[in-house]
N, C-alpha and C positions, 0 to 999 in steps of 0.2 A: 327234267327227266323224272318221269313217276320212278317208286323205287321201294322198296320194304327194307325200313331201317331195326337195328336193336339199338332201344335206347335205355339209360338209366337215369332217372330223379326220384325228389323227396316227395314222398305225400303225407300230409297231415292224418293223421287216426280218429278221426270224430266219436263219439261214444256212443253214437247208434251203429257206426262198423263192430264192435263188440258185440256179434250174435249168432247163430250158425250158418247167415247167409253172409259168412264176413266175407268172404272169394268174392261174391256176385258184388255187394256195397262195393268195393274197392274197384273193383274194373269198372263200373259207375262212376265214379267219384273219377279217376283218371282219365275217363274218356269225356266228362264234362269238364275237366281243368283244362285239358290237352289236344282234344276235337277241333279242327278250323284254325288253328294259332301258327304266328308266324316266328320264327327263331334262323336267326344270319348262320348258323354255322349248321341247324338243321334242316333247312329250309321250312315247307309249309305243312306244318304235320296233319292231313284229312282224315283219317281215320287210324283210331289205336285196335288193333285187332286181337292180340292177346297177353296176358300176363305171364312173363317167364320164370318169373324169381319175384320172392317176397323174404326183403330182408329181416333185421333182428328190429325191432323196434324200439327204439331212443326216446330218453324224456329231455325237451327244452323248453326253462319257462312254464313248468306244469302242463305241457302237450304233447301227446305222443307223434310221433316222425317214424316213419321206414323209407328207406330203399327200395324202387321197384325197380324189376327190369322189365323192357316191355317189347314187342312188335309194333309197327306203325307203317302205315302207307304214309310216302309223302311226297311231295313235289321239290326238287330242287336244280332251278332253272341253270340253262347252261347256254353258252352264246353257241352260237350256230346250230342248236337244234332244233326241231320242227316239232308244231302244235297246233292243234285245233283249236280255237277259239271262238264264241259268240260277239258278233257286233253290238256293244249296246249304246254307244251313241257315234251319229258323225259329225264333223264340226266343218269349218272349211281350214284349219289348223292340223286335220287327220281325225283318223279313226280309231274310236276308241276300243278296245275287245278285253272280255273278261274271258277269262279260263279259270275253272277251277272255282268263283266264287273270290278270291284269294287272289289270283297274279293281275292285275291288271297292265296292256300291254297299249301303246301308242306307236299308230302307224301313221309317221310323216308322209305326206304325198308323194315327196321325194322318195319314197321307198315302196310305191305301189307301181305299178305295171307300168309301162310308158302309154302316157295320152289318156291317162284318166285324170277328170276334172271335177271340180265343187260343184254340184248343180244346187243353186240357193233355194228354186222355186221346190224339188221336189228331196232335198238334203240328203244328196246322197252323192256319191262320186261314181261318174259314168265315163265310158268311152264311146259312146252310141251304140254299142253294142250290148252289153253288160256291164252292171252296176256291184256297189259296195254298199249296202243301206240296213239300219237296224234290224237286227235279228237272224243278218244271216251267217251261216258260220262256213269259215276261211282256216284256211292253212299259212301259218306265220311261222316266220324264222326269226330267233331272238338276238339282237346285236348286241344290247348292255342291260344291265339291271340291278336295281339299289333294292335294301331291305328298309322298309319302313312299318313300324309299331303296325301288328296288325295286317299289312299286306306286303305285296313285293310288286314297287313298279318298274315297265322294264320297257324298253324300244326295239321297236320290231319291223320287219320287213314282209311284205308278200312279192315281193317282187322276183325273189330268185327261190319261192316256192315249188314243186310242182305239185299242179293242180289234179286232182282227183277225176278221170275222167268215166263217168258213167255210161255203161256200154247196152243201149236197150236191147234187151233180148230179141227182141222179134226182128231186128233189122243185123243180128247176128246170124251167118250164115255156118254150118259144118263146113269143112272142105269135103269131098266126096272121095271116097277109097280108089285110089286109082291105080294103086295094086294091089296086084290078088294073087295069093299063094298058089 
């Protein structure tokens, strides 16, 4: 679930943040410490979006430290919810889908539609009808997921998705008024 958290930690005081652009340094400085990073009780923090509080700054070890409180977009997956994801690899083991850069999700066969199979020659999983194959993007439903250093992997299903169904305009009719005042 995407989500806008308030969070608080330390950031180091470098001695080039000592200048009139110290606001601008500092949200620099905490959006590259904390852009992209994965944390178990925070989930996957994407984007730090603004600075709310800047606390009193502490000397430890001859370096300065403050408190910041921040905003953050972040992802923190939840079993049974729905997601869009890119295919980036198939295996005949399932499909692999990244979301986010960050969550990568693994869909066992057992968890894709009934009657879709491994095609070796062209690597993808078909039913003769339609396929699952790199690069396209699917709707998946999350069953479990661990945090590990750096990403969050997690098992998923399309099988009890629903699918997004595209309605071409032109083969879209009005109904016609067929009462009148």
């Amino acid at each position: 679930m995407f989500c806008t958290q308030t969070l608080k930690d330390t950031l180091e005081i470098h001695p080039k943040f000592l200048c009139r652009d110290w606001k601008n340094l500092f949200f620099q400085a905490l959006q590259k410490e904390k852009n992209r990073t994965v944390n178990s009780q925070r989930g996957a923090i994407l984007r730090v979006d603004q600075i709310l509080n800047y606390g009193i700054p502490k000397s430890k070890n001859g370096r300065l430290f403050t408190n910041v409180e921040y905003t953050a977009i972040s992802f923190i997956p939840a079993v049974n919810e729905v997601y869009h994801g890119t295919i980036t690899l198939v295996l005949p083991l399932g499909l692999l889908i990244e979301a986010e850069g960050l969550i990568k999700v693994l869909i066992q066969p057992i968890n894709m539609p009934l009657g879709y199979k491994f095609d070796p020659n062209r690597k993808v999983f078909t039913n003769g009808m339609s396929s699952f194959g790199v690069d396209d993007t699917v709707t998946f439903r999350i069953c479990s997921y661990r945090y590990k250093p750096k990403k969050i992997d997690c098992m998923g299903s399309i099988k009890d998705t629903l699918q997004n169904v595209v309605v071409d305009e032109k083969e879209f009719i009005e109904p016609s008024d067929l009462f009148t005042d």
